[in-house]
C-alpha positions as YAML, in Angstrom:
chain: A
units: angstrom
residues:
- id: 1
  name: UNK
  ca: [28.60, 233.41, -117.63]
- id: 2
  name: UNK
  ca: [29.92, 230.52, -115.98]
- id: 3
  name: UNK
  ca: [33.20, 230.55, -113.65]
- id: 4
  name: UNK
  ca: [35.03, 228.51, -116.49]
- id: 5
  name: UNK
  ca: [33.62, 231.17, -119.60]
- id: 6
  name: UNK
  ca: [34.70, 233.69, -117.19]
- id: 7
  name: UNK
  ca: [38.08, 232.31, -116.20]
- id: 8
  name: UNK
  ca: [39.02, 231.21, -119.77]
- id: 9
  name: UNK
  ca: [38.59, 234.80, -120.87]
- id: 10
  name: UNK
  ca: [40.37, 236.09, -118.48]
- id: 11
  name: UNK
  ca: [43.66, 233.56, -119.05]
- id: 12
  name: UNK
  ca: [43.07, 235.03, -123.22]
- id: 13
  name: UNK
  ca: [43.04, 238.41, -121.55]
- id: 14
  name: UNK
  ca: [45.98, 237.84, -120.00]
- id: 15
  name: UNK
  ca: [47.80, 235.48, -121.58]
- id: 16
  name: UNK
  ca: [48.03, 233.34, -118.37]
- id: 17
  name: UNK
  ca: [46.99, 230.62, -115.98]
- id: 18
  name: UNK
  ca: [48.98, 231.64, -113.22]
- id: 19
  name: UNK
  ca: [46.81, 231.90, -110.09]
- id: 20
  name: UNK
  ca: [48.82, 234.09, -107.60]
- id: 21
  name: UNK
  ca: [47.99, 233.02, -103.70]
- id: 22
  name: UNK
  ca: [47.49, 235.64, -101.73]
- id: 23
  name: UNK
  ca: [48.33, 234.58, -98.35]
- id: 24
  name: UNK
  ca: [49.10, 237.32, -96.10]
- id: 25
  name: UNK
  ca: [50.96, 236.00, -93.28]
- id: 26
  name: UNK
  ca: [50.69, 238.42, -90.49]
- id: 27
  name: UNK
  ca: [54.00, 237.66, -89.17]
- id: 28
  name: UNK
  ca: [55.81, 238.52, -92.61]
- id: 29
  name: UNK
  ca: [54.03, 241.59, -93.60]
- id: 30
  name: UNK
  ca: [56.60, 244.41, -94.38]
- id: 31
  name: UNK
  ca: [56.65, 247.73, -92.40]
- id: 32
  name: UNK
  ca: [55.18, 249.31, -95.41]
- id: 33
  name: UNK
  ca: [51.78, 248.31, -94.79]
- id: 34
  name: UNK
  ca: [52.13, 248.01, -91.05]
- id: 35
  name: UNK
  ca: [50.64, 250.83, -89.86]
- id: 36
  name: UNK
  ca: [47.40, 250.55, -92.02]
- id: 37
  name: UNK
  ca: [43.96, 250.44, -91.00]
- id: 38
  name: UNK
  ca: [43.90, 246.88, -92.40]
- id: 39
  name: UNK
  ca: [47.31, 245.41, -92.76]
- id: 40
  name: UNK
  ca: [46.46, 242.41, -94.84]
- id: 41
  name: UNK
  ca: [44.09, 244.40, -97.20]
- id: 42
  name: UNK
  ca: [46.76, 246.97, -97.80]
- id: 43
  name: UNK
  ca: [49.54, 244.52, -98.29]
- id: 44
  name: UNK
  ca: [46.66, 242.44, -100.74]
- id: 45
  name: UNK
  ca: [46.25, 245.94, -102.88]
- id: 46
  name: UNK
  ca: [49.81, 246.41, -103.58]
- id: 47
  name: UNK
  ca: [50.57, 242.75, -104.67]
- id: 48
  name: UNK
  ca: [47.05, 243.28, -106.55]
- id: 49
  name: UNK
  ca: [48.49, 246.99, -108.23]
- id: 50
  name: UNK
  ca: [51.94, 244.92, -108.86]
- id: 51
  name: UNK
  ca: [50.28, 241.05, -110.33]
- id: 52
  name: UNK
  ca: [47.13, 241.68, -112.19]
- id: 53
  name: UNK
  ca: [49.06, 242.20, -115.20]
- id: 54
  name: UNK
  ca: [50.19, 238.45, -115.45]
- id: 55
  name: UNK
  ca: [47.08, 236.80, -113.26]
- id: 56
  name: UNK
  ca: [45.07, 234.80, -114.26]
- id: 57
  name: UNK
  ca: [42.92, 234.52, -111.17]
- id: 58
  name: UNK
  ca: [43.49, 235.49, -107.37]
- id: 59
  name: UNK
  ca: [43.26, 232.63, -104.94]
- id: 60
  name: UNK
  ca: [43.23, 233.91, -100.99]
- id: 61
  name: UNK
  ca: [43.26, 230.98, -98.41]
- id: 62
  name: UNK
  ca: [40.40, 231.23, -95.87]
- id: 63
  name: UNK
  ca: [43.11, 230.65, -93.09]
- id: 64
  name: UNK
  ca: [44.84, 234.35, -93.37]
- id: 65
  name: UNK
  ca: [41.52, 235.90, -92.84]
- id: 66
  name: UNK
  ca: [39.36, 233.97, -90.11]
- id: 67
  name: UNK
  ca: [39.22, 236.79, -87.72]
- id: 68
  name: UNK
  ca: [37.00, 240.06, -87.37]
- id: 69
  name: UNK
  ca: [39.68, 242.18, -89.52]
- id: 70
  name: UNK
  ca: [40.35, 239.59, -91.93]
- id: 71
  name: UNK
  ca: [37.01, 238.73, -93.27]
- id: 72
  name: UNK
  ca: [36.77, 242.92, -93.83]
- id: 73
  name: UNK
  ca: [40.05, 242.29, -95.73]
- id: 74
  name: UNK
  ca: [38.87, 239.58, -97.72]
- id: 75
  name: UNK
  ca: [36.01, 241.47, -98.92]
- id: 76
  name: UNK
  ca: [37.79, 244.27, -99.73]
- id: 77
  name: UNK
  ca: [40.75, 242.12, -101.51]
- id: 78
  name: UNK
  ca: [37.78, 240.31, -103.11]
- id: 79
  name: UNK
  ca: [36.50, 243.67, -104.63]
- id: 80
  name: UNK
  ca: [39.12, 245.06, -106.14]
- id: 81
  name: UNK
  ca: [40.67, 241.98, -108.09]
- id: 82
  name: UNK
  ca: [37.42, 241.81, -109.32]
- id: 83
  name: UNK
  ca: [38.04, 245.77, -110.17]
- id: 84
  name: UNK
  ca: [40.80, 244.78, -111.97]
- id: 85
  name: UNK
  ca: [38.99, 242.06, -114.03]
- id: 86
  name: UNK
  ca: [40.42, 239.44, -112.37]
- id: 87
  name: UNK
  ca: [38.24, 236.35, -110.91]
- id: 88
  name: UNK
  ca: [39.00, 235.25, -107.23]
- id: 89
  name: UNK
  ca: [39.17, 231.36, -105.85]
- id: 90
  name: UNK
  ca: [38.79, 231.27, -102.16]
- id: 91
  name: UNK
  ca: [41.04, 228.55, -100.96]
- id: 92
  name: UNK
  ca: [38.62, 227.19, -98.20]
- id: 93
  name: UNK
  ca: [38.25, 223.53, -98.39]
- id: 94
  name: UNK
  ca: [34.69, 223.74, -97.04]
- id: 95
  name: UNK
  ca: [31.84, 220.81, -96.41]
- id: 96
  name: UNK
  ca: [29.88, 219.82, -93.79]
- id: 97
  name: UNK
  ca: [26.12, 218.53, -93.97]
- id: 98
  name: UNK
  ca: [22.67, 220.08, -93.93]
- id: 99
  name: UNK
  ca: [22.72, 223.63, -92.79]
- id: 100
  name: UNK
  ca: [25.94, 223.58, -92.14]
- id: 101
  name: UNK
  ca: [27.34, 223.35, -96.09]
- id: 102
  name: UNK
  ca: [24.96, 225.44, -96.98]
- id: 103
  name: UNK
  ca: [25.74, 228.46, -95.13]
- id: 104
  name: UNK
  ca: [29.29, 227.91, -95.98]
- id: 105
  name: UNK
  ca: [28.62, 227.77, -99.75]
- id: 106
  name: UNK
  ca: [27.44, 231.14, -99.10]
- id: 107
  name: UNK
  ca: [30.90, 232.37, -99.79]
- id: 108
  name: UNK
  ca: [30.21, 231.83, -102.92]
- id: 109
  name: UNK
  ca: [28.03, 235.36, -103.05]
- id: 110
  name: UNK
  ca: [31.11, 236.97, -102.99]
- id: 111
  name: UNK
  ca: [34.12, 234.63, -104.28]
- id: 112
  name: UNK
  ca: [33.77, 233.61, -107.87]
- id: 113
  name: UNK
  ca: [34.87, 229.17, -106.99]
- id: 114
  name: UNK
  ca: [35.68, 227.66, -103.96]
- id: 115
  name: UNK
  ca: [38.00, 224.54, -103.02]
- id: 116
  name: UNK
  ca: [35.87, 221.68, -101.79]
- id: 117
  name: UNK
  ca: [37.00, 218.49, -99.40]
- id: 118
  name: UNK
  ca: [35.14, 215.20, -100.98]
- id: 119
  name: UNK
  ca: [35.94, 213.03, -97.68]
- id: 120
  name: UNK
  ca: [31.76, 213.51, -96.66]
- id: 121
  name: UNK
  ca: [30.54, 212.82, -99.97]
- id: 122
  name: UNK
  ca: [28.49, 214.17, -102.58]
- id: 123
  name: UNK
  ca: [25.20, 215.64, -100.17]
- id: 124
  name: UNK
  ca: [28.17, 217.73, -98.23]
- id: 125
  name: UNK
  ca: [28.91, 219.70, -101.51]
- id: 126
  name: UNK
  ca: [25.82, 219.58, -103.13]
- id: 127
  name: UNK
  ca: [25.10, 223.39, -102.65]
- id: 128
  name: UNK
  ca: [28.06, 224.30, -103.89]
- id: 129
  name: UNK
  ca: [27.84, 221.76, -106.71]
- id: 130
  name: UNK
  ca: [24.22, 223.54, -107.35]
- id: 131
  name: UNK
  ca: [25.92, 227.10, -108.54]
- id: 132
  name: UNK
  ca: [26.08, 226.49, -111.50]
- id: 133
  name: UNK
  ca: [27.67, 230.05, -111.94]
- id: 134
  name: UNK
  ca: [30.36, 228.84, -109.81]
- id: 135
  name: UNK
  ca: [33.26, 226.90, -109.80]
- id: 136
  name: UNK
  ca: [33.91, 223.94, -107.08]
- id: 137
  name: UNK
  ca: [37.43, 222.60, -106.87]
- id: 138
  name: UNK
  ca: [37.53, 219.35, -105.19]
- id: 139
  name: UNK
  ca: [40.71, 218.13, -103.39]
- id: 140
  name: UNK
  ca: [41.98, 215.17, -105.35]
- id: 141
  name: UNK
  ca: [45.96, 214.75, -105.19]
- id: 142
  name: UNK
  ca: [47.69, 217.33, -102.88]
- id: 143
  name: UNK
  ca: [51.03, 218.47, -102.72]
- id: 144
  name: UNK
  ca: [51.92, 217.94, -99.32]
- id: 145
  name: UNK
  ca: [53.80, 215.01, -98.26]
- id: 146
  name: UNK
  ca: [51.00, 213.89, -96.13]
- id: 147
  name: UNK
  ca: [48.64, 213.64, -98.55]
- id: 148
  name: UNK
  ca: [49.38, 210.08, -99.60]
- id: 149
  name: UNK
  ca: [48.28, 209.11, -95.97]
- id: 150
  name: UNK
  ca: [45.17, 208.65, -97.67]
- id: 151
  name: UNK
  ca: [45.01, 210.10, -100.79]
- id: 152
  name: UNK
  ca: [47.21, 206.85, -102.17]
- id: 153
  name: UNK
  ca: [45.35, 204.04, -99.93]
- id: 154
  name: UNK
  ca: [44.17, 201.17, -102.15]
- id: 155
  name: UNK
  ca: [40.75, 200.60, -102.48]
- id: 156
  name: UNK
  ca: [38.84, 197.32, -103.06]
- id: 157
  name: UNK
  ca: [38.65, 197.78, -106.96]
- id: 158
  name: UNK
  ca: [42.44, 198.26, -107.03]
- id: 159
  name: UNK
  ca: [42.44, 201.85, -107.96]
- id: 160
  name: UNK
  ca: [43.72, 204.38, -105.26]
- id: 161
  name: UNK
  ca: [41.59, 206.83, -103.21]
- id: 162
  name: UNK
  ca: [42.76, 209.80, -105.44]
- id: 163
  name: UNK
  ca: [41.51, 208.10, -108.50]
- id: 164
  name: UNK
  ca: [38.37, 207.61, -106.89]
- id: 165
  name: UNK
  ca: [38.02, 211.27, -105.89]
- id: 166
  name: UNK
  ca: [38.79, 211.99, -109.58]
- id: 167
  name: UNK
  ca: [36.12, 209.50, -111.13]
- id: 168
  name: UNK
  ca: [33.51, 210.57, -109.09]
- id: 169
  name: UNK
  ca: [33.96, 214.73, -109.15]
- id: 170
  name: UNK
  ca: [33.36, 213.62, -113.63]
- id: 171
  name: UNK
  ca: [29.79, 212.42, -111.74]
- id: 172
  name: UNK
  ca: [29.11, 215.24, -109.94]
- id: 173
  name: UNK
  ca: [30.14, 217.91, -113.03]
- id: 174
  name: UNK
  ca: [26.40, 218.07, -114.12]
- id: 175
  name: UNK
  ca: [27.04, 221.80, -114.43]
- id: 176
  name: UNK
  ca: [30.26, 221.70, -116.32]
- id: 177
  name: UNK
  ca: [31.61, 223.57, -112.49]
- id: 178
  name: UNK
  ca: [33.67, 221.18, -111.23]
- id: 179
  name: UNK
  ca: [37.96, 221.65, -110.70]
- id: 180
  name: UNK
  ca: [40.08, 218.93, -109.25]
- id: 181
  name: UNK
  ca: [43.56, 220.23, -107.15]
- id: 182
  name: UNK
  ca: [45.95, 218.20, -108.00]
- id: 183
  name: UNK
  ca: [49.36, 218.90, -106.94]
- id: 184
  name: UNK
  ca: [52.23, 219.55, -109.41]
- id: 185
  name: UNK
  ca: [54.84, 217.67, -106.94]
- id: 186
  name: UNK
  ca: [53.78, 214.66, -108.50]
- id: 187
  name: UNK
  ca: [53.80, 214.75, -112.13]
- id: 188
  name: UNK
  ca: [53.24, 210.89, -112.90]
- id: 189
  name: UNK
  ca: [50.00, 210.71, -111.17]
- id: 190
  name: UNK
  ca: [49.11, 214.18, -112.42]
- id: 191
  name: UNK
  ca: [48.97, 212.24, -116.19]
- id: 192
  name: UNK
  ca: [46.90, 209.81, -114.45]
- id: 193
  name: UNK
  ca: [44.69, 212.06, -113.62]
- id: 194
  name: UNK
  ca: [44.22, 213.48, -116.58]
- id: 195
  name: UNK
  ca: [43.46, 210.29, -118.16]
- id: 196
  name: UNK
  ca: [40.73, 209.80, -115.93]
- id: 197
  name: UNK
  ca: [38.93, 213.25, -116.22]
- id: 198
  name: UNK
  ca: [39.94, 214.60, -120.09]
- id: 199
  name: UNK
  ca: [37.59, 218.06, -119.49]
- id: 200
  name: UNK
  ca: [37.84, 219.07, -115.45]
- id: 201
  name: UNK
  ca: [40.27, 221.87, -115.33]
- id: 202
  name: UNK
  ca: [42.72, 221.40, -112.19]
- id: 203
  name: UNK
  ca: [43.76, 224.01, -110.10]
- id: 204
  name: UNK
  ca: [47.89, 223.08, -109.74]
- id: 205
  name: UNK
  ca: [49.53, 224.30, -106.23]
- id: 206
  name: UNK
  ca: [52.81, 223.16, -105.55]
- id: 207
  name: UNK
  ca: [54.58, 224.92, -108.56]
- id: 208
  name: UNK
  ca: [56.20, 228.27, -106.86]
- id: 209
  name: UNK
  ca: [57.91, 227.58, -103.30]
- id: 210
  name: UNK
  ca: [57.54, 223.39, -103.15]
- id: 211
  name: UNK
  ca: [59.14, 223.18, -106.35]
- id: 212
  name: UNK
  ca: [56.42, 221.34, -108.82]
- id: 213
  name: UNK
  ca: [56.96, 220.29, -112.35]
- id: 214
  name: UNK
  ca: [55.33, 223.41, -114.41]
- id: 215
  name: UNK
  ca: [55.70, 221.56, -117.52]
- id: 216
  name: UNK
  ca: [53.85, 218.66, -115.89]
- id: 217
  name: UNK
  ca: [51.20, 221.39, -114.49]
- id: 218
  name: UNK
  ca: [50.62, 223.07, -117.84]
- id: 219
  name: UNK
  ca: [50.84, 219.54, -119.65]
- id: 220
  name: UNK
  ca: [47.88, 217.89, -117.64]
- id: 221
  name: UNK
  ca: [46.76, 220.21, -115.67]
- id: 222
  name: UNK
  ca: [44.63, 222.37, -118.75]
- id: 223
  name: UNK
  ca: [41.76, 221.26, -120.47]
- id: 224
  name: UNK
  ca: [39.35, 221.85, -123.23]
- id: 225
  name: UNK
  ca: [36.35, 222.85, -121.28]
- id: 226
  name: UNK
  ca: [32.74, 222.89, -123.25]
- id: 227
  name: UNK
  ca: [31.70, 226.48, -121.79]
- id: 228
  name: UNK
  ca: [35.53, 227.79, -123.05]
- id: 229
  name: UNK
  ca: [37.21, 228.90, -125.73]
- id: 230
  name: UNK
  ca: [40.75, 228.42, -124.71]
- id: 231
  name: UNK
  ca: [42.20, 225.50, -122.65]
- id: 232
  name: UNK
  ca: [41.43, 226.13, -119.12]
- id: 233
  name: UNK
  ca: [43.22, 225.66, -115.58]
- id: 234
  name: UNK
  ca: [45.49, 227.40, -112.65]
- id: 235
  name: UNK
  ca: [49.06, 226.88, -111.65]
- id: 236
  name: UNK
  ca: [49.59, 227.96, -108.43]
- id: 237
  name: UNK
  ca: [52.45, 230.09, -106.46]
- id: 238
  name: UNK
  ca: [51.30, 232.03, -103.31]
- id: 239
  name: UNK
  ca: [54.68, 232.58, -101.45]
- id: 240
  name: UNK
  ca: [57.16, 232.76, -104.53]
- id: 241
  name: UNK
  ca: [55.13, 235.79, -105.89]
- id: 242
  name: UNK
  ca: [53.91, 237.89, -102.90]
- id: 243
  name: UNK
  ca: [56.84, 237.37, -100.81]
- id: 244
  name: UNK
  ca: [59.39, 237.79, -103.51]
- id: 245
  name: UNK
  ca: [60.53, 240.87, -102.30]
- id: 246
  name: UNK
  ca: [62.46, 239.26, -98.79]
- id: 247
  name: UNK
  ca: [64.78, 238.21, -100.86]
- id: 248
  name: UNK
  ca: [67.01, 241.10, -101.33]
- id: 249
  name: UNK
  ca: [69.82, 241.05, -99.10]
- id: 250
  name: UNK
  ca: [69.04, 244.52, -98.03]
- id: 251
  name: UNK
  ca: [65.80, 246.83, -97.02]
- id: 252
  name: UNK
  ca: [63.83, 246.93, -99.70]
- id: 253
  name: UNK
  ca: [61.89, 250.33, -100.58]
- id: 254
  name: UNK
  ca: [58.10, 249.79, -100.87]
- id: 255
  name: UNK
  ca: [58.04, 250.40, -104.87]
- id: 256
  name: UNK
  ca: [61.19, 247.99, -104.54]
- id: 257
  name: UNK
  ca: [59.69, 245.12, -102.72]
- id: 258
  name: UNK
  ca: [55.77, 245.06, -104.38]
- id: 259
  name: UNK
  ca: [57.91, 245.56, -108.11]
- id: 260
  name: UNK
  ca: [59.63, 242.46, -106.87]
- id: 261
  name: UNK
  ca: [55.93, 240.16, -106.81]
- id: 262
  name: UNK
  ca: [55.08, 241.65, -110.35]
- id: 263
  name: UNK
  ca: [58.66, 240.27, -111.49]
- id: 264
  name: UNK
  ca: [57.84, 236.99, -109.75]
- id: 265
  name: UNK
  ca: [54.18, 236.69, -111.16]
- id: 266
  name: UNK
  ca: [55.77, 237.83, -114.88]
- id: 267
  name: UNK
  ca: [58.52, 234.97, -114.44]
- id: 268
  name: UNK
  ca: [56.02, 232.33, -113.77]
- id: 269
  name: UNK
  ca: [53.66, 233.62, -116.39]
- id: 270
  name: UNK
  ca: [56.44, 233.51, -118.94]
- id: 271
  name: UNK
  ca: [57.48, 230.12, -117.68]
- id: 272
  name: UNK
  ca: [54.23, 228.62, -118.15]
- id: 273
  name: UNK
  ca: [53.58, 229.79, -121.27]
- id: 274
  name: UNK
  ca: [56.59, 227.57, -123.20]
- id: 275
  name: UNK
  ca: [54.33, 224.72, -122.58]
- id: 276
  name: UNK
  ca: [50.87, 226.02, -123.42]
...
């Protein structure tokens, strides 16, 4: 099956399209899992245990794990959501040339899609384009401020860099694989978007802790997808979910403070949903 047939069961499964980040900050991991052999893969299981009910696909960023410990985190993280029948997006934003991209589209042995930066071209993500298992998300609109640095510059034609991004990723979906991001902090050119690229499914950050526009990110963000039988595409929340449970005013108890991400992820899930 291909990452898209796979993912669009899974949202039927689930009856969701929330992607829950799983970003384990070091420096804001509770006591609970302080003590384990792996920190980040123990704090990773319990938001896992406590989510997997309302996700519709796990999406770790390569940052939280670039260390010795980490990657054996990641693989172990990797595992089990796929235990629990849930596909996994490593947030990476990988491409290089030659041997370079290659060897980093080897992460795609173990992650189920990637996220892709388009600034080298199309050779720089041609072996991840070539999985045709595989999905490829290409940065198109982010949700950081700074992303209009360049992301809105005007090109020749008229059109702006992002729509550029967008037009050509519809070029490079010979394998029905490709995802845009496009950020849900900016819901106009998220229908522009759209209207470029009817069929790419976008993968929607920006919804949980920068405060998107989920109607806009369920609106444009899904799309009828030839290897699917539901409408397909992610919204988004990493810190919202698995650091829900700092909000209590008091010390949370571990059953307490992971029950707290499952409440978050069910929210979101349920808030998504009105607009499907």
């Amino acid at each position: 099956m291909s990452f898209f047939e796979t993912l669009a069961d899974r949202i039927e499964t689930a009856d969701s399209v929330v992607s829950v980040g799983l970003d384990p900050d070091p420096s804001r991991l509770p006591e609970f899992v302080a003590d384990a052999d792996l920190p980040r893969w123990a704090f990773n299981r319990r938001i896992i245990d406590a989510t997997h009910e309302h996700a519709a696909c796990y999406k770790p960023n390569a940052a939280f794990y670039e260390d010795a410990d980490g990657w054996r985190a990641l693989r172990e993280t990797i595992a089990y959501a796929h235990g629990k029948g849930v596909p996994v997006l490593l947030d990476a934003k990988r491409a290089d040339i030659g041997n370079t991209t290659r060897r980093y589209a080897e992460a795609l042995d173990e992650a189920d899609a990637i996220t892709v930066n388009p600034y080298m071209g199309r050779d720089s993500l041609q072996p991840f384009l070539d999985r045709a298992d595989k999905g490829v998300f290409v940065l198109c609109r982010t949700s950081n401020p700074g992303g209009s640095d360049l992301q809105d510059l005007e090109l020749a034609s008229g059109e702006p860099l992002y729509e550029r991004v967008a037009a050509l990723a519809d070029v490079w979906n010979g394998n029905a694989n490709v995802g845009l991001v496009v950020g849900a902090t900016a819901p106009e050119e998220l229908a522009q978007i759209r209207e470029i690229v009817p069929r790419i499914p976008f993968l929607v950050p920006g919804v949980g802790a920068q405060g998107g526009d989920a109607e806009a990110a369920v609106e444009h963000g899904l799309a009828e997808h030839p290897d699917a039988a539901v409408d397909v595409g992610l919204v988004n929340s990493s810190r919202g979910i698995i650091f829900a449970g700092e909000e209590s005013s008091r010390p949370a108890e571990e059953a307490t403070y992971f029950g707290a991400a499952g409440d978050s992820a069910k929210r979101l899930k349920k808030r998504l949903n009105q607009y499907r």
